[in-house]
N, C-alpha and C positions, 0 to 999 in steps of 0.2 A: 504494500500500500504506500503511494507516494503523500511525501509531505502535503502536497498541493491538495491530495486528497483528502487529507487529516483536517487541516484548516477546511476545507469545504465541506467536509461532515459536520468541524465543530460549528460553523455557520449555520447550518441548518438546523441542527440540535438545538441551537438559543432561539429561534422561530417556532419550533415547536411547544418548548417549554412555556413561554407567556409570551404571546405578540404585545400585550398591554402593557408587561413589565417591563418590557427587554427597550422595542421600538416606541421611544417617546421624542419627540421635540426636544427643542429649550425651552419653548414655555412651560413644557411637561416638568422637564427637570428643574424649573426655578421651582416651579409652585411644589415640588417635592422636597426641596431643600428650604422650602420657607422663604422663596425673597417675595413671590409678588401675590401669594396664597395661602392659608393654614394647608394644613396638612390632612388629610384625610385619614381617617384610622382604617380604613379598607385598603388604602393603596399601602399604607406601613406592613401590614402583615402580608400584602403580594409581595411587597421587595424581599422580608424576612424568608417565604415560602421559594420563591426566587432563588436565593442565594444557597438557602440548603438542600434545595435540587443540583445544585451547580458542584458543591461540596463534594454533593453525595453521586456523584456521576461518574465513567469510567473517564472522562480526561482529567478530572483531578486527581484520579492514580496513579497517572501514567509515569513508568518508570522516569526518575530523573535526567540519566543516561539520553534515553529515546525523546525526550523533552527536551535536553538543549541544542540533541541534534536538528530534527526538528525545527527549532527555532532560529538556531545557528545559520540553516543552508536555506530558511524563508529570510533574514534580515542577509542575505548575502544577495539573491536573487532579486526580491521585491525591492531595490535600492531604490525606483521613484513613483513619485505620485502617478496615476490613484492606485497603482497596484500597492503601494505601501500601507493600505489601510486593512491587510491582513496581519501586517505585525504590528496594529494597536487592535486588531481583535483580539488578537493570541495572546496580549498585555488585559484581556477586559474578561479572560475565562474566568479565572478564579484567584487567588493568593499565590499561588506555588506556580503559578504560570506570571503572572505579573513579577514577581520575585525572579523566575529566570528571566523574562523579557530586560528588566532593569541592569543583570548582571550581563548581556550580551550587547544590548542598546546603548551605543555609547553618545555623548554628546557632540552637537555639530561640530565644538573645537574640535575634533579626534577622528568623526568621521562625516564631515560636512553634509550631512544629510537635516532635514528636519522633520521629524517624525510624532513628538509629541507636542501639544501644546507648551507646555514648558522650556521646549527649546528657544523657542520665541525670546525668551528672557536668558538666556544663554550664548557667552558668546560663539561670534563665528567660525568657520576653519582658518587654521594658521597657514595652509598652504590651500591656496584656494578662494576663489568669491561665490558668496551664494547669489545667485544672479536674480532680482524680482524685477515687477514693475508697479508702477501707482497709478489709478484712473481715478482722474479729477469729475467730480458732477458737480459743478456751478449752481445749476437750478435748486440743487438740494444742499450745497455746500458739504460734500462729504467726499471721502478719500479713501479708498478700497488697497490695501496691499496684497499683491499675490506673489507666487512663486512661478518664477518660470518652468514652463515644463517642456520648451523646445527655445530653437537658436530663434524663429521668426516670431517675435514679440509683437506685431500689430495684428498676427492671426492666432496667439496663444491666450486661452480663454483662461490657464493658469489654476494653481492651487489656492486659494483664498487664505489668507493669513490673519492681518489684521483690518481695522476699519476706522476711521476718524471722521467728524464733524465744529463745523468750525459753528462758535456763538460770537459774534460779535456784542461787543458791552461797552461802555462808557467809555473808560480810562484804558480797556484793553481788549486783545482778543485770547480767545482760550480754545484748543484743539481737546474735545475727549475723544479717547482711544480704548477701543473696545475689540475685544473679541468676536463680535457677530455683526456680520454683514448689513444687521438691518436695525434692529435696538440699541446704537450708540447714544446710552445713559449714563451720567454719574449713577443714577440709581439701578445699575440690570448688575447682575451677578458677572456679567463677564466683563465689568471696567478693568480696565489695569492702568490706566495712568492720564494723563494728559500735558497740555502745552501753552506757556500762560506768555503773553508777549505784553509789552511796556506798550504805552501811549504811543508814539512812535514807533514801533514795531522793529527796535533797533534791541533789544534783546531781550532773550526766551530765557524761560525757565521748565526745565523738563521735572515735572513731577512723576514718582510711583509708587501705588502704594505698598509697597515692601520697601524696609528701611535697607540702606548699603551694611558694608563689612564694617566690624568695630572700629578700625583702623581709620575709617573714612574721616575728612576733615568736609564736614557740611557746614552750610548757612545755617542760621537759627530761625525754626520752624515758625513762619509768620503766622499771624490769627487768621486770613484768609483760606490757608492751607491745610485744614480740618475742614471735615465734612459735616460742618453744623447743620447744614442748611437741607439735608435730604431726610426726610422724615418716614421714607421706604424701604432705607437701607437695613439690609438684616445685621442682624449684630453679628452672623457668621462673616459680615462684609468688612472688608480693609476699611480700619475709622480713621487712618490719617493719610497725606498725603506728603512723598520727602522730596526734597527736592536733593537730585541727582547727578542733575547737568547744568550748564547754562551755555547759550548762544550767544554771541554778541556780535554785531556787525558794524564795522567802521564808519562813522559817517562825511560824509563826502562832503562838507561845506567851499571847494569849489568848484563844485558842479563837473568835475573832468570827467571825461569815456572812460570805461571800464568795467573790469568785472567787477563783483560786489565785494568785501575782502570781509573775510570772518571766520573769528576762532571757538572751538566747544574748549571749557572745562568739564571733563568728565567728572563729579566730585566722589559716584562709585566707582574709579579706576585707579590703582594708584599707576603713578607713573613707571614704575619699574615694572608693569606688565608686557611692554615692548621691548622692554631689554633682554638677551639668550638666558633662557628658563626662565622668564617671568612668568609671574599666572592672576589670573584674575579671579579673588578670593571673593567669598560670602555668594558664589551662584546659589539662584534658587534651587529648590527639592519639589518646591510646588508653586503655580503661579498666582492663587489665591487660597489663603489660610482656611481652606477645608480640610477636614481629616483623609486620608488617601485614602482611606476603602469604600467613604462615601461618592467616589468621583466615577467608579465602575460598576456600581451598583448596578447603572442601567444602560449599558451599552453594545447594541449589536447594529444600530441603524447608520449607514457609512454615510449620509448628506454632506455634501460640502460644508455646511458649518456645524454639523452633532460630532463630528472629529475630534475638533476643535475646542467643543463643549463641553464634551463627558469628559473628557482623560484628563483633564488640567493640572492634575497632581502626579508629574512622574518624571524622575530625574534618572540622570544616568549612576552606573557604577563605577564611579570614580571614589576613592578615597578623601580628597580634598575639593570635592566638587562644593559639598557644604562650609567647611571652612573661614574660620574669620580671617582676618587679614591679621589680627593681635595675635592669635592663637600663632600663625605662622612667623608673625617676626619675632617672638619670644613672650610676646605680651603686653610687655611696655613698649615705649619710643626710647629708644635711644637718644642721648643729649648730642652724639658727636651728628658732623655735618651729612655722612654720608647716610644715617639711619632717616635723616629730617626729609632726603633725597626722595627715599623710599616711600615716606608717607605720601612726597606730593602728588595730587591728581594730574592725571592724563590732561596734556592741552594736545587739542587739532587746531591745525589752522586751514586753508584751503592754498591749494600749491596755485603758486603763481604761473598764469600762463605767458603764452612769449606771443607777441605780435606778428603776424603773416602779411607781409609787404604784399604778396599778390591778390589776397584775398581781403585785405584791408579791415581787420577784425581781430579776435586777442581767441588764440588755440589754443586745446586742449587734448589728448589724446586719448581719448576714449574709448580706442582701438574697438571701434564702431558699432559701439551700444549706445552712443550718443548721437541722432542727425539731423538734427536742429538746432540751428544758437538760438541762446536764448540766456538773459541776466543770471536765471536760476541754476545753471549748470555749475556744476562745482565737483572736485574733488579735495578728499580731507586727506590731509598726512599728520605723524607726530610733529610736535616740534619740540627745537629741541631743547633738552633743559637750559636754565638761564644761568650762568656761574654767578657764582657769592661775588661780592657788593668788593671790588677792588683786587679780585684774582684777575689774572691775564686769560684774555679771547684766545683760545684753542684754534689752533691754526690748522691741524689735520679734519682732513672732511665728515661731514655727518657719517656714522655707521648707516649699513644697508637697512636696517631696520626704520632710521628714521626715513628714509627713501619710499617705501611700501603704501600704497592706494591705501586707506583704513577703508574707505567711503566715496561712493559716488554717485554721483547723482546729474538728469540731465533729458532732456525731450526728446522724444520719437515720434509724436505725432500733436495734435491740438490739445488733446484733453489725458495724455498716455506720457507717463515718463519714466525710464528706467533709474532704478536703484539696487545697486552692487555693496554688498558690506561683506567684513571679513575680521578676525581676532584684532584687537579684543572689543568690538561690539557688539551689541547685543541687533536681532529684528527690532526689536522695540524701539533701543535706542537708536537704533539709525532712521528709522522708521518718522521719530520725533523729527530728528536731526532735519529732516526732509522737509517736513511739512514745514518748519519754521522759512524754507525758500518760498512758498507759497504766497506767505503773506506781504500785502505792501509796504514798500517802505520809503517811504519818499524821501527822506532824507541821506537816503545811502547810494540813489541812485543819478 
């Protein structure tokens, strides 16, 4: 019996068991976890009756041996979208099936793939760009992330990631960024963060609600930045929001041509994650604060966003995947100069392009995910650290590391723009990164 056959049995098996249990929405599954309905005492004993069928069935026997083979030579074969939504089925059979999926399924750093929602908040491959794109709807002010799933991106319909909505307000504007293609709320169970810009629109502040690594050197949490104002939120819901990153873009008081010039502080990155063997401490385990065996409770229906939905709780097998950033530098900071190096956050800047006499315009090499100019095109690189206050300017060249695309971004058609990220970003974060080119800014232009 082949694997492929195993998996299509255990597929059918969870249809048989409860179509009601198993195949629900997201509004199935809100109103089951409490965000936007009580709970029904009928559907609680279906899930209980559910799960100890699943228990008690011959694939949560199944030798361990023949279990990670099994799983091994599906997460080798199914490496892309949508055939890869058999290895978060094989991740949604039971315990001891999730528990192997986690010890085989590594994260996108490792094996550039994105498989669970969780990756999303995880960063990218070190060797490698995971390649997306973003479609703008004006009418609706919303902003759809996908994953590419071919090289021709204006006929690639894509893996649906994430989704944003812009509110314009008084003194600013604010991007919420959601998990579900259609319910972008501060109030819907799948928020995970958003994106708040200044009067002038000359700098962002990337909010999430999961706090960074101990380590991390943040702002101090403004009164705006709590979710006083949502009186739907479940209390299983993230009740603060952190701020993470910040955008800033240069402002151009005299009026000359150009591209736009702007740097991220990453405030969850320290800066030594660019450097050979850095790493980027405190990844998520899950990407909203629900208990992990509540997240599979109900999942056989593969929609483009129930994917996306059910599994949100599931990290890879890494040792230091969870990790603080304290934990790993000994605990404390160190007084001397090079430990303070360490702490600092990741700055990007956007790599300066070079002027094209023949084309009379300012290039960029996008080695042709980009073709269209357009203000908003940018690529991100490190930059590099600043030396202490009266050391001498290092005269040998940036290492290759500060060299490397982090991020990039750029048009392909009217309403379609491609977006490339890579270690150590996060989807999310780049995602943010993005939409802050979106918005106007008149004074930088």
């Amino acid at each position: 019996m082949s694997f492929r056959s195993i998996v299509r049995d255990v597929r059918d098996s969870f249809g048989s068991l409860s179509r009601r249990s198993f195949e629900v929405t997201l509004a199935g599954l809100s109103g089951l976890t409490g965000h936007h309905r009580g709970k029904s005492q009928s559907t609680v004993h279906e899930l209980c009756d559910a799960d100890l069928i699943i228990q008690e069935s011959r694939w949560a026997s199944l030798p361990p041996e023949l279990l990670r083979d099994v799983i091994r030579r599906l997460e080798a074969s199914e490496s892309t979208w949508p055939s890869r939504k058999d290895v978060v089925s094989c991740a949604a059979v039971c315990k001891a099936w999730r528990e192997m999926c986690k010890e085989i399924v590594l994260s996108p750093e490792f094996c550039g793939k994105l498989t669970f929602p969780v990756s999303l908040k995880q960063p990218g491959p070190r060797d490698g760009m995971i390649q997306c794109f973003i479609k703008r709807d004006k009418s609706k002010s919303t902003y759809h992330l996908y994953l590419c799933l071919s090289t021709a991106v204006l006929a690639d319909s894509g893996k649906f990631l994430l989704s944003a909505k812009r509110h314009r307000k008084t003194t600013c504007t604010e991007y919420v960024i959601s998990m579900d293609a259609d319910n972008i709320s501060r109030s819907s169970s799948t928020y995970i963060g958003k994106l708040r810009s200044n009067f002038l629109g000359t700098k962002f502040i990337i909010y999430d609600t999961q706090p960074p690594y101990n380590g991390a050197v943040i702002p101090p949490v403004g009164r705006s930045s709590r979710r006083f104002n949502s009186k739907k939120v479940s209390p299983k819901m993230p009740s603060g929001s952190y701020n993470i990153a910040q955008v800033t873009y240069e402002l151009n008081v005299l009026g000359t041509r150009g591209p736009r010039r702007m740097h991220c502080v990453m405030h969850s990155i320290p800066a030594s994650s660019v450097e050979p063997g850095g790493i980027v401490p405190g990844q998520p385990e899950q990407i909203v604060p629900r208990a992990f065996e509540e997240s599979f409770r109900s999942t056989t229906s593969f929609s483009k966003s129930s994917i996306m939905d059910r599994s949100m709780d599931f990290s890879s097998s890494r040792d230091f995947s969870s990790a603080r950033f304290s934990d790993i530098a000994g605990g404390t900071i160190n007084g001397d100069e090079e430990g303070q190096n360490k702490e600092r956050p990741l700055v990007l800047r956007n790599k300066a392009p070079r002027w094209h006499e023949q084309l009379q315009c300012w290039c960029l090499n996008f080695r042709g995910r980009v073709t269209i100019a357009s203000v908003k095109n940018f690529q991100l690189i490190a930059a590099p650290a600043q030396p202490p206050a009266g050391a001498p300017t290092p005269s040998q060249p940036a290492p290759p590391e500060q060299d490397k695309i982090i991020l990039q971004f750029g048009k392909v058609a009217k309403d379609m723009f491609t977006m490339d990220y890579r270690y150590p970003l996060s989807a999310f974060q780049a995602f943010a990164i993005c939409l802050s080119s979106f918005d106007t800014k008149l004074a930088c232009e």
